[in-house]
C-alpha positions in Angstrom: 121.6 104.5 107.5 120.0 107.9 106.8 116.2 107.6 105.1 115.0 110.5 103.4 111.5 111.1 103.7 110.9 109.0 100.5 112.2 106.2 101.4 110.2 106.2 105.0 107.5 106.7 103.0 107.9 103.0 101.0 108.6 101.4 104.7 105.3 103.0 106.0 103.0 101.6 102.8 105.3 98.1 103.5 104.0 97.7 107.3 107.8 98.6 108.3 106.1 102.0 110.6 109.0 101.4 113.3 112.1 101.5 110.8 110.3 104.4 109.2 109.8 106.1 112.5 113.5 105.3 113.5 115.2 106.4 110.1 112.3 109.6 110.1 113.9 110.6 113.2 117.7 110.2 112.2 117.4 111.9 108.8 115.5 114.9 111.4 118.1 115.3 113.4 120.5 116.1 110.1 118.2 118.8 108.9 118.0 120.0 112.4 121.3 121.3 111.3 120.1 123.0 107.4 117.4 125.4 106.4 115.7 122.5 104.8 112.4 123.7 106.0 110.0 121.4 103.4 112.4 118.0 104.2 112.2 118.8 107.8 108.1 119.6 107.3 107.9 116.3 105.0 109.9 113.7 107.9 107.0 115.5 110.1 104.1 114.4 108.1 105.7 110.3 107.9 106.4 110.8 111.9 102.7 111.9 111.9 101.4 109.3 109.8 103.1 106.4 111.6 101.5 107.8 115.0 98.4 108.0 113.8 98.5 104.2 112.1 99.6 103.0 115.6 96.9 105.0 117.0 98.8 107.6 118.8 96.8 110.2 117.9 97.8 113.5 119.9 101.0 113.0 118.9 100.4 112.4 115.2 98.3 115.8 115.7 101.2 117.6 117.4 103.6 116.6 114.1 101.3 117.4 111.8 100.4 121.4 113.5 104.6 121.5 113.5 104.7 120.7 109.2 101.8 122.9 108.8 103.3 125.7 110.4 107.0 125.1 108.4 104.3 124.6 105.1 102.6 127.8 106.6 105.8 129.9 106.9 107.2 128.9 103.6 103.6 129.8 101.8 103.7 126.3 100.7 100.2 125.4 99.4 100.1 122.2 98.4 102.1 120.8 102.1 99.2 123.5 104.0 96.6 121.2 102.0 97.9 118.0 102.9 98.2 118.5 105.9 95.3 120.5 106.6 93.9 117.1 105.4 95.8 114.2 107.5 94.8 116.3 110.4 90.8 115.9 109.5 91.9 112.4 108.5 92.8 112.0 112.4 89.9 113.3 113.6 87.7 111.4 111.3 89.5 108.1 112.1 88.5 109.3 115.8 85.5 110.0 114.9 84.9 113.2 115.9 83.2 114.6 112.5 82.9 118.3 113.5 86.1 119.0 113.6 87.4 116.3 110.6 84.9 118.7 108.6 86.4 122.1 109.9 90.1 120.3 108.8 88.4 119.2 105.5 87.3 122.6 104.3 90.0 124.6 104.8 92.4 121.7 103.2 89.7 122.0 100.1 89.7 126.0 100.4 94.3 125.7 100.1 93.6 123.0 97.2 91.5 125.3 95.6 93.9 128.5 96.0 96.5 126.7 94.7 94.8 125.2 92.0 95.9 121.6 93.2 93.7 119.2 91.4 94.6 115.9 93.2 94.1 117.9 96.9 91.0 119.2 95.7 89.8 115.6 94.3 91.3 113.5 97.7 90.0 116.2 100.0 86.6 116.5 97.9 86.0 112.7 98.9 87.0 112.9 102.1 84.4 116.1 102.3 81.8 113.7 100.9 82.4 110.7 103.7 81.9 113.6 106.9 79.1 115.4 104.8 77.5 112.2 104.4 77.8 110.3 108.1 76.4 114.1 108.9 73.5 114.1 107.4 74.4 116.9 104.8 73.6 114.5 101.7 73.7 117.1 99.2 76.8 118.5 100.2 78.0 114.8 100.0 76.8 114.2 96.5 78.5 117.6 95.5 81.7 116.9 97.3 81.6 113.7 95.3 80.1 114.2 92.2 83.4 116.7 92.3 86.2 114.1 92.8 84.7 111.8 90.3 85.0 114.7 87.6 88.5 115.2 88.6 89.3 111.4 88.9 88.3 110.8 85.2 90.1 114.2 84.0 93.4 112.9 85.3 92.9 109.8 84.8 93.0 108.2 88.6 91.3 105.1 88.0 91.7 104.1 91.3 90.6 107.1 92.8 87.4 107.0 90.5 86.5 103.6 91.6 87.2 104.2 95.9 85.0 107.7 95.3 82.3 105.8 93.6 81.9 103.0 96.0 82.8 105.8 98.7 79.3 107.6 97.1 77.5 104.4 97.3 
């Protein structure tokens, strides 16, 4: 049957990546067929997340550039964060720092324009890991210092904890 992005979403954080991929892809082709623009951009990002969990990273890449230009077109700020931010994830996870950092900043620069507290603490973390395996320590501590602040305002316990040992 049809899986809207949601529900590909619970099969990816079960393990299930190949029924997400599979049901992704059917529930595409139906809003193929609508001006559904942020579904069709959301089904992008689980297509893009399962690729880049299997390690297929180009292509995770490639879906991510196609949500971020459907976010883009729509002026939708908090999907231009996210996935300004899976797509430094990638490159991180690749290792390839310079560019995870580039990704980073400008997914920190749409959180900030948009005033979208949980983008600007995940991003602000994820700023802190690159700054810090780059040798920018104080930018590190700032970037962190920054998502713990944010973590105790809204209350993200588990975010608080991950960003502290993330710190060190």
């Amino acid at each position: 049957g049809l899986a809207p992005p949601a529900l590909a979403k619970c099969y990816v954080l079960r393990g299930e990546r190949k029924l997400a991929e599979e049901q992704t892809r059917e529930a595409m082709a139906l809003l193929e067929q609508t001006d559904e623009l942020y579904e069709y951009a959301d089904a992008l990002k689980v297509l893009g997340i399962v690729a880049v969990d299997d390690g297929r990273y180009d292509e995770g890449m490639a879906c991510y550039e196609q949500a971020l230009a459907l976010h883009r077109q729509e002026g939708f700020l908090p999907g231009i964060q996210q996935m300004l931010h899976n797509m430094g994830t990638t490159h991180f996870r690749q290792g390839h720092y310079e560019p995870a950092l580039q990704f980073y900043r400008e997914a920190f620069a749409a959180a900030e324009q948009g005033g979208i507290r949980r983008g600007i603490m995940h991003t602000g973390d994820a700023l802190g890991g690159v700054n810090r395996i780059l040798g920018n320590f104080q930018e590190s501590v700032a970037y962190h210092k920054r998502a713990i602040a944010l973590a105790r305002e809204l209350g993200e316990q588990r975010w608080l904890a991950a960003t502290l040992n993330n710190m060190g």
